[in-house]
C-alpha positions in Angstrom: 1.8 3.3 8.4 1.5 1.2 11.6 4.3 -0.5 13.2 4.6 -3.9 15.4 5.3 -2.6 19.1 8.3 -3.0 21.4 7.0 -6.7 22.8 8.4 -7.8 19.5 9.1 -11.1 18.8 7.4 -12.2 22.0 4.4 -11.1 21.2 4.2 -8.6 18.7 1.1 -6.1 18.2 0.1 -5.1 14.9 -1.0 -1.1 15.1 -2.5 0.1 12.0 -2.5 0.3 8.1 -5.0 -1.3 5.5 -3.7 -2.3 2.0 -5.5 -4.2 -0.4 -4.4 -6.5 -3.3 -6.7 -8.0 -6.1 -5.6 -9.8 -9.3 -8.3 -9.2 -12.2 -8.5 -10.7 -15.7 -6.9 -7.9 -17.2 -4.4 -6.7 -14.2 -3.7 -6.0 -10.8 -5.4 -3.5 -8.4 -4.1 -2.1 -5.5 -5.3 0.3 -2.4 -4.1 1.7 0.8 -5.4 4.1 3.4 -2.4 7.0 4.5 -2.5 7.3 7.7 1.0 7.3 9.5 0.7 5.9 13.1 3.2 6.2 15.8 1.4 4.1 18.4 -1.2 5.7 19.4 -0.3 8.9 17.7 -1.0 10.3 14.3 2.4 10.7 12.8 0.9 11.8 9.4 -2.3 12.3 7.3 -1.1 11.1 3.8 1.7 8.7 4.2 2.5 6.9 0.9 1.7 3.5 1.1 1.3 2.9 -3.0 4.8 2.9 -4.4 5.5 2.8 -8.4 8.4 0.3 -8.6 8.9 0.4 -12.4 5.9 0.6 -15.4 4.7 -2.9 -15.0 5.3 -3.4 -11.1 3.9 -1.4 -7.9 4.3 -2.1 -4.1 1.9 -1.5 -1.0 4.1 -1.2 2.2 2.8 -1.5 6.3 5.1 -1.9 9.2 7.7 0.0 10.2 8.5 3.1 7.7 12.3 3.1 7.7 12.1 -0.6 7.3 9.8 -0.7 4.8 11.8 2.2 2.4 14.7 0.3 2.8 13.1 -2.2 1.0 11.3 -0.1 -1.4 14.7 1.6 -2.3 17.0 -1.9 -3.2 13.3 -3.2 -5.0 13.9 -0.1 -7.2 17.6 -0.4 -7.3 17.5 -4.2 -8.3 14.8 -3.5 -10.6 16.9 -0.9 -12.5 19.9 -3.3 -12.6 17.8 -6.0 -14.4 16.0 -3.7 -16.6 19.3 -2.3 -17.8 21.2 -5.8 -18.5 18.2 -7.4 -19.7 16.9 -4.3 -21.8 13.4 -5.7 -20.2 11.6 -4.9 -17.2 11.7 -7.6 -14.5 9.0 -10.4 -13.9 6.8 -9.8 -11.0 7.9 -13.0 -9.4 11.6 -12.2 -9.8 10.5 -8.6 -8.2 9.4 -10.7 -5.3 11.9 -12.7 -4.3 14.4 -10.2 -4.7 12.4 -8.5 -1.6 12.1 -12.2 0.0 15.8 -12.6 -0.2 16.1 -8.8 1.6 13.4 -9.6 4.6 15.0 -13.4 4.4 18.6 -12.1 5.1 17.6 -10.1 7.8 15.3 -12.3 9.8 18.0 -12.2 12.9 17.3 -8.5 12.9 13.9 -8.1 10.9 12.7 -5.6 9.0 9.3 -5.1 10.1 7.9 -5.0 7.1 4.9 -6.6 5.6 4.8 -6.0 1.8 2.3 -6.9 -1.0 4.2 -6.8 -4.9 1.7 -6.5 -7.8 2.2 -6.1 -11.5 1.8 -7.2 -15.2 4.3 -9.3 -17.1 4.2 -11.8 -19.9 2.6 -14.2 -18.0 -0.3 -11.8 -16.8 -1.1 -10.2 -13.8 -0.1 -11.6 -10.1 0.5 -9.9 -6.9 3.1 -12.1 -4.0 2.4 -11.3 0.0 5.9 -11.1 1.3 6.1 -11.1 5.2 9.2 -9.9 7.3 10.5 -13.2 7.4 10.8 -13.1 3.8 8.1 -15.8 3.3 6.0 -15.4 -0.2 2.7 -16.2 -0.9 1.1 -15.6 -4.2 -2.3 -14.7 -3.6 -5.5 -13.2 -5.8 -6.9 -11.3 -3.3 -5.3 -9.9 -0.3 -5.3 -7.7 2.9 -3.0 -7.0 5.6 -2.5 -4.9 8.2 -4.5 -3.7 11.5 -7.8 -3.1 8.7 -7.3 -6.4 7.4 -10.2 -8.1 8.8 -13.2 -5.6 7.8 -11.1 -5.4 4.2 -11.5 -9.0 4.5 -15.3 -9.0 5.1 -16.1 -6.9 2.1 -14.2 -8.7 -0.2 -14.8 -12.3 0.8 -18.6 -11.1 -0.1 -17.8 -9.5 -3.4 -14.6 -9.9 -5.1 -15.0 -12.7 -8.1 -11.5 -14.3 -9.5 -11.5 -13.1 -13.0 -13.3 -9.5 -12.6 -12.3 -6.5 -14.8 -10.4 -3.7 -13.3 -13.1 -1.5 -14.3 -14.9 -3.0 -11.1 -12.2 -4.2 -8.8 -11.2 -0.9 -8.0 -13.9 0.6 -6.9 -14.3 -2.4 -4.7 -10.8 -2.2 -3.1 -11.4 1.1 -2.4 -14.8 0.3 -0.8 -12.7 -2.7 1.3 -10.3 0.2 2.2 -12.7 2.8 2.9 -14.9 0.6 5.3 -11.3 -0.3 7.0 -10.7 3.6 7.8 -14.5 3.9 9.2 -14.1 0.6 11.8 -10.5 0.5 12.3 -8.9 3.7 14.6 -5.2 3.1 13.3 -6.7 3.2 8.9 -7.9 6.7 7.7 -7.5 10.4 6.7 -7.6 9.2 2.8 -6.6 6.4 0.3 -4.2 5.7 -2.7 -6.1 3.9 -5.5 -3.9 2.0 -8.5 -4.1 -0.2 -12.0 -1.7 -2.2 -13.3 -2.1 -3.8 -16.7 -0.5 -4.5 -20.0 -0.5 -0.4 -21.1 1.3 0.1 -17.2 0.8 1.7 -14.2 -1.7 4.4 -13.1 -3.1 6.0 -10.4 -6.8 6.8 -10.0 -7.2 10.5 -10.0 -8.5 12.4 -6.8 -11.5 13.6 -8.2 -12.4 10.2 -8.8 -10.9 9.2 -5.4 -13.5 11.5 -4.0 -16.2 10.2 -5.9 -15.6 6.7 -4.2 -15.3 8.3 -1.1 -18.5 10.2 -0.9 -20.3 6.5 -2.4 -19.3 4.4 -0.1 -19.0 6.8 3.0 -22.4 7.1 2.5 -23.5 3.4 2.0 -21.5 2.6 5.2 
C-alpha cells in the first residue's frame, strides 16, 4: 500500500497501489495489486489490500496502512452492530457512509485513506469511492491509486455496464496486472474477488496464476 508523502496537504504525492472496482449485472468485482510501499521502499510483497467486511460486502484499501485498518476495523465493528440488531446484514450504501462519517470526522487530522466499498444487497450490486475527506461517489467502474491511470486505460476500452462477472474479473485483473508492469509502486501479485447474491469469494491462486501468465504475456 502506498502512502501520500510528508508535503501533505500542500501538495500531497500519491506513491503507489492499484485497486479496481467494477459493478456487473449480477455483482461486484474487485482487484488489487500487494505491494506494500514505504516511499521508495518495498515495505512488503503481499499486503492485503482485498478485505471481507461481512458475506455481502468487501473493501479495497490504499493510503496510509494504519489509517486505512482503522477504518477497516470500525467498518467491521459497525457492521456487526447492525447485523446483530437488525438480524440482517447491512446495505452497501449504509456500509459507506458509515466510513464517510469516519474519514468526515477526521478531516482536521485525516486519515489518509482512499477506500473503494463494494457488495450485494437487495437492491443489487454497487460499489461507493470514499476519499479521506469522507466524500462518496457511487461509481460502476473505478480505479485509484498511483496505477490508476494505465487501470484506467484498459478498462475505459473494455469494460461494458451490465457484463457478467464471469468476464469482469478477468478484466480487472488484466487492468491490475498491466498497472504492476507500468507502474514501479503496483506489483509482486494481486487479490482477485466476487460478490453476488450467493456472497463473497475469492478467486483461487491457481486461477490467479492463470491470469497472470495470460495477460503477462499479452502485455
Amino acid at each position: 500500500m502506498g502512502k501520500f508523502g510528508k508535503e501533505f496537504p500542500g501538495s500531497a504525492v500519491y506513491h503507489g497501489t492499484t485497486t479496481v472496482g467494477l459493478v456487473c449485472a449480477d455483482g461486484v468485482v474487485l482487484a488489487t495489486d500487494t505491494r506494500v510501499t514505504a516511499g521508495g521502499f518495498i515495505a512488503h510483497r503481499r499486503g492485503k489490500k482485498l478485505l471481507k467486511i461481512d458475506e455481502n460486502i468487501a473493501m479495497t484499501i490504499s493510503g496510509g496502512v494504519a489509517d486505512a485498518q482503522n477504518v477497516v476495523d470500525t467498518l467491521k465493528y459497525y457492521t456487526g452492530l447492525y447485523k446483530l440488531d437488525k438480524t440482517r446484514p447491512i446495505p452497501v450504501k449504509s456500509a459507506a457512509r458509515v466510513v464517510s462519517n469516519v474519514l468526515f470526522s477526521s478531516r482536521l487530522y485525516p486519515f489518509i485513506a482512499d477506500v473503494l466499498v463494494g457488495g450485494y444487497d437487495k437492491s443489487g450490486a454497487s460499489i461507493y469511492n470514499v476519499d479521506f475527506f469522507g466524500s462518496v461517489n457511487q461509481e460502476k467502474m473505478v480505479a485509484t491509486g498511483s496505477g490508476s491511470p494505465v487501470a484506467y486505460g484498459v478498462l475505459e476500452a473494455e469494460f461494458k455496464e451490465g457484463m457478467p462477472v464471469s468476464k469482469a474479473y478477468p478484466l480487472a485483473a488484466k487492468a491490475v496486472i498491466s498497472a504492476m508492469r507500468r507502474n514501479v509502486a503496483t506489483g509482486d501479485h494481486f487479490d482477485l474477488a466476487v460478490i453476488d447474491k450467493a456472497g463473497f469469494r475469492e478467486i483461487s491462486e491457481q486461477e490467479k496464476e492463470k491470469l497472470l501468465a495470460q495477460f503477462t504475456r499479452s502485455n
